[in-house]
Phi, psi and omega in degrees: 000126192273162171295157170281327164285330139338258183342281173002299183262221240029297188287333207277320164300331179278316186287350143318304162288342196217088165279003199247335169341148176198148172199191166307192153262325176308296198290302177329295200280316172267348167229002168240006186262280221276330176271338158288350159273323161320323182293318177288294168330327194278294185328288198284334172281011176264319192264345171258005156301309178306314183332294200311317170301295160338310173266011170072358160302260261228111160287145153245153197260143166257116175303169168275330142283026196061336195291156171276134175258157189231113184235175121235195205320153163285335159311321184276317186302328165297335180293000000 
């Protein structure tokens, strides 16, 4: 659970990046709180998708839409 001084540099990071900002407490907590953590989250779950992948847990698949899909491997599912 961050500190209030987490939240703190948050806000002080965000309005660093976007200085003309202004929002809500509402406004605040959901888009300049929650999409810089999602963003910090999406970096770590790319690198331990790869981990994974690299060590043969995880196939990855190309969609019909181009995007890559994640299973896993048919080699582990026999394990």
């Amino acid at each position: 659970m961050p500190t209030k001084k987490d939240i703190s540099q948050e806000i002080l990071e965000y309005l660093f990046k976007h200085p003309d900002a202004s929002d809500t407490l509402e406004g605040i907590t959901e888009w300049w709180l929650l999409n810089q953590r999602i963003r910090g989250e999406v970096r770590k779950v790319k690198k331990a998708i790869l981990s994974l992948v690299e060590q043969g847990w995880l196939a990855e698949i190309k969609g019909n839409d181009s995007r890559i899909r994640y299973r896993l491997s048919s080699e582990r599912k026999a394990h």
